[in-house]
C-alpha positions as CSV (number, residue, x, y, z in Angstrom):
1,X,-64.6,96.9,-174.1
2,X,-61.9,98.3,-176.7
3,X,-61.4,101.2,-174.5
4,X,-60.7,99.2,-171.0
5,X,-58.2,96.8,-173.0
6,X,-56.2,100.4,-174.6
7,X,-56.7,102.2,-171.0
8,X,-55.0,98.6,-169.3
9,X,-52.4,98.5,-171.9
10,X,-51.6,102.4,-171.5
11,X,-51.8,102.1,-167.6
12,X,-49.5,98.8,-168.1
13,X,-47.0,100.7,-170.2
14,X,-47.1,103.6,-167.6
15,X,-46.4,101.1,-164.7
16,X,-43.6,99.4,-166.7
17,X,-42.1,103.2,-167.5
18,X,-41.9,104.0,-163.8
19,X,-40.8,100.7,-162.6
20,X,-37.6,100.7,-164.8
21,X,-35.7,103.5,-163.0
22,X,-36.2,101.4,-159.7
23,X,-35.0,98.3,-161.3
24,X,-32.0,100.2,-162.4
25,X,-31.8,102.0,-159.1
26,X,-31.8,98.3,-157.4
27,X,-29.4,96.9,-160.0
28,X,-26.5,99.6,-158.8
29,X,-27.1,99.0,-155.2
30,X,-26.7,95.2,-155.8
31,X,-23.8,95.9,-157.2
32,X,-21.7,98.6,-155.1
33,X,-22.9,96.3,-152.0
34,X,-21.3,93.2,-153.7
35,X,-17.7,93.0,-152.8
36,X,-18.7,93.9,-149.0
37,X,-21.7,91.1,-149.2
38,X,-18.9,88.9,-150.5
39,X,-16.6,89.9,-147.8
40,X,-19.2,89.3,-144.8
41,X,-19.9,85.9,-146.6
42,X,-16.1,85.1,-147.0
43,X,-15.5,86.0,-143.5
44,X,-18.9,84.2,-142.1
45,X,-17.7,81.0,-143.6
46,X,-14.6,80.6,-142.4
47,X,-15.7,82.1,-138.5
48,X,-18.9,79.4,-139.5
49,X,-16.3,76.2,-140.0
50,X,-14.3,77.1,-137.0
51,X,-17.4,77.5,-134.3
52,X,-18.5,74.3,-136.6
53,X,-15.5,72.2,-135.9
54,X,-15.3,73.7,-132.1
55,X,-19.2,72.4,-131.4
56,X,-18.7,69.1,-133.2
57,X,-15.8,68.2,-130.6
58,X,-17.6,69.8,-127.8
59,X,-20.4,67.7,-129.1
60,X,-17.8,64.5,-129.3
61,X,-16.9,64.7,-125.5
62,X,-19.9,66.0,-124.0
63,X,-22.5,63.6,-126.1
64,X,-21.3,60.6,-124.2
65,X,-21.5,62.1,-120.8
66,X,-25.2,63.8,-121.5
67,X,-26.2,60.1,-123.0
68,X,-25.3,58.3,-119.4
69,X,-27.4,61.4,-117.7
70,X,-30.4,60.8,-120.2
71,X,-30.2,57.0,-119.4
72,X,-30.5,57.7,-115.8
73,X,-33.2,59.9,-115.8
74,X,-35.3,57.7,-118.4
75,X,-34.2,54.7,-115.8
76,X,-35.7,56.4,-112.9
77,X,-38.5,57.7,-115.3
78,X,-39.5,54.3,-115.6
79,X,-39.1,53.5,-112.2
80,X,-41.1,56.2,-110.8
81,X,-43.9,55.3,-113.3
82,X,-43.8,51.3,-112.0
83,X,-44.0,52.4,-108.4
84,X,-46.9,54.9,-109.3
85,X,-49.1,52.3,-110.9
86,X,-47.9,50.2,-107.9
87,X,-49.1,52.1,-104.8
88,X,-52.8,52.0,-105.3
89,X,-52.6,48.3,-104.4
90,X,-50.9,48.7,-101.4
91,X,-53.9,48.8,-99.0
92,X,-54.6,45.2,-100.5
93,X,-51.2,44.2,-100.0
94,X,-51.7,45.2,-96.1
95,X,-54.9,43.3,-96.1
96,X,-53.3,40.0,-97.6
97,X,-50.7,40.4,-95.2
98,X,-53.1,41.1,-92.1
99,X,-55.2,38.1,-93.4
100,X,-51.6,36.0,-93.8
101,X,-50.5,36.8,-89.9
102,X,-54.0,35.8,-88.6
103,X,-53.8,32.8,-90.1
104,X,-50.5,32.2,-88.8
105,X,-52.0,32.8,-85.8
106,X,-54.6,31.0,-85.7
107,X,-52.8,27.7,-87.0
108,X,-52.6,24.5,-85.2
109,X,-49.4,23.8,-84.4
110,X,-48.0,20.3,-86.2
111,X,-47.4,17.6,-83.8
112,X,-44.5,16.3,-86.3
113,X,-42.3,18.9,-85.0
């Protein structure tokens, strides 16, 4: 058991010894790349607030107008759905009416009038 823990801790220490000339390798990339990361963020920010400010007043004068659109539709949505649920009774509505004009018909005439 002595022997794994020493071999771990050597294979630990050989790890750590190859891993530091990457970190240092990654450290001076980090920083050459700096002041042109910075730049792309500097000039992504201000690109970012004007297309921001152009879409929000886009946004402003085209909301309203897509708002009355999406009214519509839900309107005639809702319409649509009425009239679905609707048209299954229609062949009793044609019998109550068939029913209605026979009676009509079929009705004594008053002698009032």
């Amino acid at each position: 058991m002595v022997v794994f823990i020493v071999l771990s801790a050597l294979a630990l220490a050989l790890a750590g010894a190859v891993a530091i000339p990457f970190i240092v390798i990654g450290a001076v990339i980090w920083l050459v790349t700096f002041p042109i990361r910075l730049l792309f963020k500097l000039i992504g920010g201000i690109l970012g607030m004007v297309f921001g400010l152009i879409g929000g007043l886009l946004g402003l004068i085209i909301g309203p107008i897509v708002m009355v659109v999406v009214v519509i539709a839900l309107i005639g949505a809702l319409l649509s759905a009425v009239l679905s649920l609707l048209v299954p009774l229609l062949p009793v509505a044609l019998l109550g009416l068939l029913v209605w004009a026979i009676y009509r018909v079929t009705k004594r005439p008053n002698p009032a009038f």
